[in-house]
N, C-alpha and C positions, 0 to 999 in steps of 0.2 A: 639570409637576413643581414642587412644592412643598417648602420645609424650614424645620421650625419650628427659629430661631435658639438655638444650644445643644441640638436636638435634632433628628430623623431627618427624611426624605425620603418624600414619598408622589407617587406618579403616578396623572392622570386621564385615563383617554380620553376625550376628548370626543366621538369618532364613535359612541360608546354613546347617549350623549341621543338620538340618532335613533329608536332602536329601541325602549329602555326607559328611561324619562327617570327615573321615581320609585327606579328601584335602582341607579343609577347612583353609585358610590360611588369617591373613592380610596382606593388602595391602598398600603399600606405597603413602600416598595422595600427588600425585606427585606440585599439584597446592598450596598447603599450606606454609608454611614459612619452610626453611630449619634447622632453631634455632632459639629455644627459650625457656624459661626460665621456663613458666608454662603454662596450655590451662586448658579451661573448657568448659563446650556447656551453655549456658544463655538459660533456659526454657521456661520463654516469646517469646521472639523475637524467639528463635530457633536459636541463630547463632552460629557458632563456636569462640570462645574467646583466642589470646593469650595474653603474656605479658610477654615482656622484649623480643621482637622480631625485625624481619624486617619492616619496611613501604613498599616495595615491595618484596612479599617473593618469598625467592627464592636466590635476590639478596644480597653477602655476605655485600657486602660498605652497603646496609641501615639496618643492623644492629643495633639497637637503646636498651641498655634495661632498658630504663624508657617507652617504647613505648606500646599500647592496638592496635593490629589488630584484625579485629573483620569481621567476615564473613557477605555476605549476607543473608538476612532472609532466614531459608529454605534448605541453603545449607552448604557442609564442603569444595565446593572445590573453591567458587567464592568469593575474594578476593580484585578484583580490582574496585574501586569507581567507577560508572556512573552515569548517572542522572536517570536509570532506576532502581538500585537498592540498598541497605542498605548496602554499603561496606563499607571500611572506615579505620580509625587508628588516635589515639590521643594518642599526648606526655603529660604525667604529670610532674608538675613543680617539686614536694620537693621529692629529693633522689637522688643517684644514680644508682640505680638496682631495680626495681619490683623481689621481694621474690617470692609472692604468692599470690592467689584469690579465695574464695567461695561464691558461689551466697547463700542471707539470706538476711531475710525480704524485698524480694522485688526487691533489686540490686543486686550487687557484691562489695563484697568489697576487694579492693586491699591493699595490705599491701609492701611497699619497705622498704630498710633497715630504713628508719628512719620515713614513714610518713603511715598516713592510709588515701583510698581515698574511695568514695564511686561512680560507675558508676549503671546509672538509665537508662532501657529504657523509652524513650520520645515520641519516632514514631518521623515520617518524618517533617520536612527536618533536623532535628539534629540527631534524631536518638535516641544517647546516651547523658546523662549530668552528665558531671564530677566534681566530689566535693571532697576537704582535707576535713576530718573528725578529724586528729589530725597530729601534726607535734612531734617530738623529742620523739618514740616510737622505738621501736626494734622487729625482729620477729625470732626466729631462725633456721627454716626452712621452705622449701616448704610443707613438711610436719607435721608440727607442729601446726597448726589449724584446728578446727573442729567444726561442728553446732550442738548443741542439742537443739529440744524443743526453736526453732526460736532465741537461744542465742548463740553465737560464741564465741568461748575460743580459746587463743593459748599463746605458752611460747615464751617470749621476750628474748634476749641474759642476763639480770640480773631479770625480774620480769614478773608475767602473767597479760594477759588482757582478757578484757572479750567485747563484741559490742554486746546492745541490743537495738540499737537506738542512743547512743553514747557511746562513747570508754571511759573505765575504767580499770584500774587497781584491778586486782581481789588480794585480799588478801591472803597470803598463809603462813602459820603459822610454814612451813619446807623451805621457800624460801633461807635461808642462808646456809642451809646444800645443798640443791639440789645445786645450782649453785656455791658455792664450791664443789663438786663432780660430775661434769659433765666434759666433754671430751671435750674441743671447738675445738680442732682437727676434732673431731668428729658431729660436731654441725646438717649437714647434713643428719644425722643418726637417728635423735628426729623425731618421729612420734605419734601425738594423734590419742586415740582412746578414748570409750565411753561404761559405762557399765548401760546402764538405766532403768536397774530393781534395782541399787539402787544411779539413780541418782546422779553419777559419772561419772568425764572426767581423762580423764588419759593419762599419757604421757612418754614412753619411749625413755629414753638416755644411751649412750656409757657411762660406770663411768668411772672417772680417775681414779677409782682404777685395770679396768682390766689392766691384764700383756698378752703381745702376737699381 
């Protein structure tokens, strides 16, 4: 499953390329949110996850993006709360935009422009339980956090952090050069990766120094 950021959700099955590799195509998961912000699949529960989405998707008015839609257990394409299944959607309170989210140790953590939260599967009848982990934090892209070795790293708009149970400010000894020589034009463009044969996270950005 796929979602283009600000717009819809498509799913691929892969056990297709077996059989017919050239028509092999995804598909537009017509029942999913039309926008949103970022998605993940939650490995426990199995649900599909978005954030900074609809409360009914689809429709443009409930557009929310401080808002967590969250599929029923099981499935990518069922949405809609009933009493028979795990569907659902929760507003968080501190920010105004959900950035981002990686599921680690346990939950997911979500990160909006200023706060971090942390969502838990519970089972039934709640489901999920929503928790601020830290308030007045920054993140600088959807892409710019990543798990290694049950620890989460990512770069803030001026400083890095790190969640291994709780949120920290990770130390970095070139912080003053990098973030004067980053692009914030470009902010969108920072993507972590990870090099763990020598226990290294790593982070690529647009410098202000390119011309073009």
């Amino acid at each position: 499953i796929a979602t283009i950021i600000g717009g819809s959700s498509y799913y691929l099955n892969t056990s297709n390329f077996l059989n017919d590799p050239p028509n092999t195509k995804a598909t537009l998961i017509t029942q999913a949110p039309t926008r949103a912000n970022y998605m993940t699949v939650e490995a426990i529960n199995r649900s599909v996850v978005y954030f900074g989405t609809q409360t009914t998707p689809g429709t443009t008015a409930t557009f929310d993006p401080m808002t967590v839609l969250f599929s029923s257990q099981e499935s990518y394409t069922d949405y809609t709360p009933t009493a028979v299944n795990t569907a659902g959607f929760q507003r968080l309170s501190h920010g105004n935009s959900i950035i981002t989210a990686v599921p680690t140790r346990g939950n997911i953590l979500i990160l909006t422009n200023i706060s971090a939260h942390s969502m838990q599967y519970v089972g039934p009848p709640y489901v999920w339980s929503f928790n601020i982990l830290m308030d007045n934090i920054s993140v600088m892209s959807p892409n710019s956090m990543i798990t290694v070795n049950n620890v989460t790293y990512w770069m803030g708009k001026d400083r890095f952090y790190m969640y291994s149970g709780t949120v920290q400010v990770l130390p970095c000894s070139l912080r003053q050069y990098i973030f004067d020589d980053i692009n914030q034009a470009q902010a969108y463009q920072v993507f972590a990766g990870a090099n763990e044969a020598f226990n290294e996270v790593w982070w690529f950005y647009v410098s202000d120094d390119v011309v073009g």
